[in-house]
N, C-alpha and C positions, 0 to 999 in steps of 0.2 A: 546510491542508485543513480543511475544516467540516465538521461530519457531524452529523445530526441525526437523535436519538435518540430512541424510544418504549417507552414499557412497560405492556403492558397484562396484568397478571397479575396485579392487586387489582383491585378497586374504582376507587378515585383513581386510580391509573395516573400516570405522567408523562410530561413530552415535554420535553427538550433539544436546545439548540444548541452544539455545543462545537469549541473547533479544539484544536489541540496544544500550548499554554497554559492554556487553562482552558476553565471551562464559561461559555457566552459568558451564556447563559438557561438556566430550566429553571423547569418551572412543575409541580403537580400540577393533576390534573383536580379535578372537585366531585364526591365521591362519590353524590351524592343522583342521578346521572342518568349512565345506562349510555356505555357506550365508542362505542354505534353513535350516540347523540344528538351527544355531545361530539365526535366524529372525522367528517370531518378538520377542524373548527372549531379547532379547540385548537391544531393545528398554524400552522395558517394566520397565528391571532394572535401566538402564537411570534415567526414569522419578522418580521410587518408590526413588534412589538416590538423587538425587533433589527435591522428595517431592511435585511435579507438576503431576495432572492428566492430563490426554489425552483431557480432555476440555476444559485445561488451556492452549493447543497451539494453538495459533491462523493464522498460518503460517506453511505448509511442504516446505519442500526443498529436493531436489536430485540429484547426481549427475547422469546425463542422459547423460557419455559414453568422452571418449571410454574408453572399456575394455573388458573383457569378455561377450561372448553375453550373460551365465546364468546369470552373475551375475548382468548384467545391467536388464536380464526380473525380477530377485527376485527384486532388491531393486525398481526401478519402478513399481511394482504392489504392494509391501509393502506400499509403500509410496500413490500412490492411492487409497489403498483399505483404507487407514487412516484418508484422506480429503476426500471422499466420505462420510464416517462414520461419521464425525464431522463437514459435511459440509463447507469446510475448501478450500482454494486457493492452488496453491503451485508454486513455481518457480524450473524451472530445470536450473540447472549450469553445465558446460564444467571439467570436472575435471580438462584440461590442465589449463581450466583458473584459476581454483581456487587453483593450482598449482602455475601457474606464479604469483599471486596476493600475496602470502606467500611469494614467492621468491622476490617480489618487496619490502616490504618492509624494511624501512631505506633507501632502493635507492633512489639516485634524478631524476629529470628529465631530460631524453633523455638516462637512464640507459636501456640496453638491457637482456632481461631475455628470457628464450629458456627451454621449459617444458617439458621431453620426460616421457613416461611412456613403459614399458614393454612388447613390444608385442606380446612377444616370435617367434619363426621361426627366431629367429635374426633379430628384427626389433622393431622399437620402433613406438609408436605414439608419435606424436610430435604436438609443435606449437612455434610457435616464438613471440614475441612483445617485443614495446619500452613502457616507464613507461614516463607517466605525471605529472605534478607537482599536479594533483588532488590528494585529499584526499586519505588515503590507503584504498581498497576496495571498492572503490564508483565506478559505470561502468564505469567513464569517465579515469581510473587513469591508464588503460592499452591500448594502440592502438595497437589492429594485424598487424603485419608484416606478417606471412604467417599461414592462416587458420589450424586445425587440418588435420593431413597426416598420412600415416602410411608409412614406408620405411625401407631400409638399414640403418642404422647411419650414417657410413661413408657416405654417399650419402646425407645423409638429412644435417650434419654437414656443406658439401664439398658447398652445395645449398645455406645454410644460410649467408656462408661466401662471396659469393658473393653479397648476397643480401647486407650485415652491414659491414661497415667498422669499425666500432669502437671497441677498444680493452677493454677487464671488464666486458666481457658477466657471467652472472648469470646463471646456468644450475641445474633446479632441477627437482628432481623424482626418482624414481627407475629406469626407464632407464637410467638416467645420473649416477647412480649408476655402474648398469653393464658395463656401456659403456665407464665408465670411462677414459680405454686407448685410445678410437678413440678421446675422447676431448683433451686431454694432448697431444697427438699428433698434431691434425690440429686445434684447437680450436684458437681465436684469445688470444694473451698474456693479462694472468691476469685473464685468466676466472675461476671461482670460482663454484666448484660442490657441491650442497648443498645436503641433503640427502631427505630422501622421507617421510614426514611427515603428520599424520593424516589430514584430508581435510574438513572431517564434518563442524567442528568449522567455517572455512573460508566458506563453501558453504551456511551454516547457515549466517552468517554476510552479504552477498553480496548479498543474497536475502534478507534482510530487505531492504537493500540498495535500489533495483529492487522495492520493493513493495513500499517506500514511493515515487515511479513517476509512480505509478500504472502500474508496470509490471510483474504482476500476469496472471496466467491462471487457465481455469478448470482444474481437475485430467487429466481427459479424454484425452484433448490437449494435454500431455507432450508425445514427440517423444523422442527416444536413437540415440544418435549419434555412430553409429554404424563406423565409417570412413573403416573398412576393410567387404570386401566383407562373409556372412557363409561359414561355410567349407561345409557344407552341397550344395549350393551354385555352389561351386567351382569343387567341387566330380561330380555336376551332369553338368556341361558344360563340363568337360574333359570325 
């Protein structure tokens, strides 16, 4: 099966072709120009790259949030309006997760990994979990420690540490980028900031994974995980 994968919850965003071997492509976008200019261009080149038409995937995948509300409406209605077209299933994945799942591997199990992503206003989204000795990227191989959140750093950091005692914690993303100094600061010893690397590929893999125990849905079905309230939202309570 092929299944080709989108992420649009930065900037750059990425877009994968992957089957149940490997990631066939996967490209990021140019961050200098928005999701709606580059899509569905990006995709299109993808596949003419790899030489697979649009009715040779038999699988969509998406990262359904958190990040930017545009950017989560483009890449979710990209990605539906594609399995509608081709009649087709799709799985939405958690970017933190598909996140932590990159960052887990090579770890063992009972390794602590911690996902933040960008959320600007000085805040990141985040997620926490411990790593199982399952297979890499198979559902079972990450347990939640504490659900996707949006917060201060410090504060999410200050949370976590209470919750995990063990020192070796994994921290990746773009927020553990920026945030670098609040980790080196309070972080447990030994924690390791990985950088923030393309996600397609993995959102692609972990939904093959979801679909061979039939956990698949219509287009229709797939919600965004929105975890911060709109500003739109927020403007009109205040």
């Amino acid at each position: 099966m092929r299944v080709l994968a989108l992420d649009t919850t930065t900037q750059p965003g990425s877009v994968a072709l992957v089957d149940e071997a490997r990631v066939i492509a996967e490209r990021s976008g140019e961050p200098s120009r928005t999701h709606a200019e580059r899509l569905p261009r990006d995709i299109v080149a993808l596949l003419d790259e790899a030489r697979v038409p649009m009715s040779g995937v038999g699988l969509f995948a998406v990262a359904c949030g958190p990040g930017s509300f545009t950017g989560l409406r483009i890449g979710i209605a990209t990605i539906q309006g594609l399995a509608f077209a081709t009649e087709r299933k799709m799985v939405g994945v958690s970017a933190l997760e598909a996140l932590a799942h990159i960052a887990s591997q090579g770890a063992g199990a009972d390794a602590v990994v911690g996902a933040w992503m960008d959320a600007h206003r000085r805040e990141v989204f985040s997620s926490l979990y411990r790593v199982t000795g399952a297979a890499e990227l198979e559902p079972e191989r990450l347990v939640e420690i504490e659900p996707a959140a949006v917060g201060d750093p410090a504060a999410t950091l200050s949370r976590w540490v209470g919750l995990v005692k063990e020192n070796g914690w994994r921290m990746i993303g773009d927020g553990a980028i920026a945030y670098h100094d609040v980790i080196a600061r309070s972080a447990p010893s030994g924690t390791m900031v990985m950088g923030a690397p393309a996600i397609a590929g993995a959102i692609g893999r972990i939904a093959i994974a979801r679909a061979r125990r039939g956990d698949t849905i219509d287009p229709a079905a797939v919600r965004p995980l929105y975890v911060r309230r709109p500003d739109a939202e927020i403007a009109r309570d205040k």
